[in-house]
N, C-alpha and C positions, 0 to 999 in steps of 0.2 A: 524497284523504286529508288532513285535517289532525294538523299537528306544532306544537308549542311550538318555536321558534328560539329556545336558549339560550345561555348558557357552560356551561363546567364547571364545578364546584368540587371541592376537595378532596375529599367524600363521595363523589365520582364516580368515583374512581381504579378500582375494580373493573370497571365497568360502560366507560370507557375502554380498560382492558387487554386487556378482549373485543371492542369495537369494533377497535382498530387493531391485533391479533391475526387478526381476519378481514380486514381489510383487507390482513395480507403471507401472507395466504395465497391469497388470490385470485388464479387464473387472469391478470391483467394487471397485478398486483405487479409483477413483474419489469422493466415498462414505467412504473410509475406514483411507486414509492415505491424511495429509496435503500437502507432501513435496511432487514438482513438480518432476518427472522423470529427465528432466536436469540440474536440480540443483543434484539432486542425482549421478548421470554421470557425471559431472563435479566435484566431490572431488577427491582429491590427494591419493595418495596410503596411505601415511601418515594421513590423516581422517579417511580413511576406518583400517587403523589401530590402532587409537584412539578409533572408534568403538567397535571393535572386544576386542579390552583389556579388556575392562570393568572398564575404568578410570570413566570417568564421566559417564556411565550408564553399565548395562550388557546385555547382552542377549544371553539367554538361546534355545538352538535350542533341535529337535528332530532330529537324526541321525539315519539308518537302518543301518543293520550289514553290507551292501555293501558300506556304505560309503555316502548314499546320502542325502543329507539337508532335511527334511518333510518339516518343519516350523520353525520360530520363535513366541518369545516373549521379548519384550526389556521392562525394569524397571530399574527408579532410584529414589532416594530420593530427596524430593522439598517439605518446609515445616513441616517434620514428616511425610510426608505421601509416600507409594509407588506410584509412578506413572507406569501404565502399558501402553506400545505405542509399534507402530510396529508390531500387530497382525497378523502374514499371513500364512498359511497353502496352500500348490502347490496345487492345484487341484484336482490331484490324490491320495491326502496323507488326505483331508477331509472327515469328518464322519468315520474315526478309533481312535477317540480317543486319537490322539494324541495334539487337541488345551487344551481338558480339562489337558490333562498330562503338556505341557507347561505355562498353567497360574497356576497350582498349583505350579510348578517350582518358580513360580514369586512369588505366594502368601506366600510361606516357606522364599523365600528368604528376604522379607518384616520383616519377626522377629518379627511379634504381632503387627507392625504398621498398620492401614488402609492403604488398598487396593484402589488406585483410578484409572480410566480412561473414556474414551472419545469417546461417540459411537454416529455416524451420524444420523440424525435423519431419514435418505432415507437407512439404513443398517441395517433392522427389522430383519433380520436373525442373525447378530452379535448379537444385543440387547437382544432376546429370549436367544440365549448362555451363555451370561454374567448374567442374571437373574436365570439361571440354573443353576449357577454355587453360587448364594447367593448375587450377586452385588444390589445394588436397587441408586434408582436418588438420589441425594443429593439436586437436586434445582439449582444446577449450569448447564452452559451452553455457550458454546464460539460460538461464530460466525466462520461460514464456511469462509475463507479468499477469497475463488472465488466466492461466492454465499452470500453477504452480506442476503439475505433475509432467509438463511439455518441455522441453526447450530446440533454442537454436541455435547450433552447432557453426563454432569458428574455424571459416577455411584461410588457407595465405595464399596468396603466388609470390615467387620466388623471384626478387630481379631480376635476374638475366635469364629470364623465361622471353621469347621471340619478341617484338617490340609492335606496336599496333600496326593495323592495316592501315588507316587515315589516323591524318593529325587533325586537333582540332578546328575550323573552319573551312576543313576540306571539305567537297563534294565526296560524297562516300555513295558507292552502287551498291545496293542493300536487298 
């Protein structure tokens, strides 16, 4: 399948609200993603358009030539480091290649800085992914907000780890 690897913009907010709307409903939300589904459903147009801009963070989506969302990937900066959050890929858009296409998206847009993010310790699938991709622990680790006894464990990638496949508003074959 090929996807356009983009940002979002502001005109996007709609078409984002529905993306990360399915993504805290999915089957592995509970494993994958902090924020509660109604708290997610309860922001403003205007939040979901703060989103979509790329003010205080971006995210980068895979698009097919028909127009439809595959996934995201969201990154911002905190500390010098990139943070990667938001991971979700629809169902049917998984094992084409398009999550690697989107966190390389991330990892370009990062600019030589470390690579960081946060994978559950019950989401061995994600985990395998992000180690294939060159992330490794750092030793850090936050507590699951619903599941004090849980947490999700802090991976890095290392700047001068290979550089992406596509840049962003490439056509990427996925």
């Amino acid at each position: 399948m090929v996807y356009t690897i983009r940002q979002t913009r502001r005109e996007d907010w709609q078409l984002l609200r529905d993306l990360r709307l399915a993504a805290l409903k999915d089957p592995v939300a509970p494993v994958a993603f902090f924020e509660p589904y109604d708290e997610a459903l309860a922001l403003t147009r205007g939040d979901w358009e703060r989103r979509a801009s790329g003010r205080a963070r971006v995210t980068f989506i895979g698009e097919t030539e028909s127009g439809v969302w595959g996934g995201m990937v969201g990154a911002f900066v905190r500390d010098d480091h990139v943070w990667v959050v938001g991971v979700y890929m629809r169902p049917e858009h998984r094992g084409t290649g398009l999550a690697e296409a989107l966190m390389r998206a991330a990892i370009d847009w990062a600019g030589g800085r470390e690579t960081r993010l946060r994978v559950h310790e019950n989401n061995q699938r994600a985990a395998r992914f992000y180690a294939s991709l060159g992330f490794r622990p750092t030793g850090g680790a936050e507590t699951d907000p619903r599941d004090p006894a849980l947490k999700a464990y802090e991976l890095a990638f290392a700047p001068h780890a290979p550089g992406p496949a596509t840049t962003p508003g490439e056509k990427a074959e996925a």
